[in-house]
C-alpha positions in Angstrom: 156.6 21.6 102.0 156.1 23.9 105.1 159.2 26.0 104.5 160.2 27.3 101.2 163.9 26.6 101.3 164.5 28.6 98.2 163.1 31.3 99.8 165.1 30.9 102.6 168.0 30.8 100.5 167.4 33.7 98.4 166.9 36.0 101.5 169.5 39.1 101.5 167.6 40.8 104.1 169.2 41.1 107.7 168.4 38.2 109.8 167.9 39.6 112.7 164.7 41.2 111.5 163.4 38.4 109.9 163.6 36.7 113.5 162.1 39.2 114.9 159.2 39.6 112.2 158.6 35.2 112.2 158.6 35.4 116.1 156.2 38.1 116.8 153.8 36.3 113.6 154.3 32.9 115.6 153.0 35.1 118.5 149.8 36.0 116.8 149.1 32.9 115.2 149.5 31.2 118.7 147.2 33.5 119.7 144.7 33.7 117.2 145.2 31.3 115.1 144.8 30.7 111.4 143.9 28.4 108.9 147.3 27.6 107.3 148.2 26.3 110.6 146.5 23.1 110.4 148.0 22.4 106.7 151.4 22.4 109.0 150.5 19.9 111.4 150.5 23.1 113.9 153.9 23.9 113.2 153.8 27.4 114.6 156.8 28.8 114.2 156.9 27.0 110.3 153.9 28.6 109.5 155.2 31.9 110.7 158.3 31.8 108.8 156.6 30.6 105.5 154.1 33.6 105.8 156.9 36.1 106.1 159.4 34.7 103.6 156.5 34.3 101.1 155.2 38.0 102.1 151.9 36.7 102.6 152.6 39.0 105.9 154.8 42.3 105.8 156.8 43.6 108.6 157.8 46.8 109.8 160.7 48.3 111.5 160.0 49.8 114.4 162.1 53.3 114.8 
């Protein structure tokens, strides 16, 4: 599965920020790439999100 629903479920963070984290990830992996990316059929954006939900990659607020 590319997208760990339960994860997604579970979330009680704000979603904006999540957004915000998976779209600048989706950024970098379009950029650079990585090797999950081709487990996901180059799902991008799927990728992203499951790297975030599953804190494989932590985000930051910016102040």
């Amino acid at each position: 599965m590319i997208i760990p629903l339960e994860e997604l479920i579970k979330y009680e963070g704000n979603i904006y920020e999540l957004t915000v984290a998976v779209i600048k990830r989706a950024i970098q992996i379009n950029l650079a790439g990585d090797e999950e990316l081709e487990k996901n059929r180059g799902k991008v954006v799927s990728t992203a999100l499951k790297q975030v939900l599953t804190e494989k990659v932590r985000y930051q607020i910016e102040e």
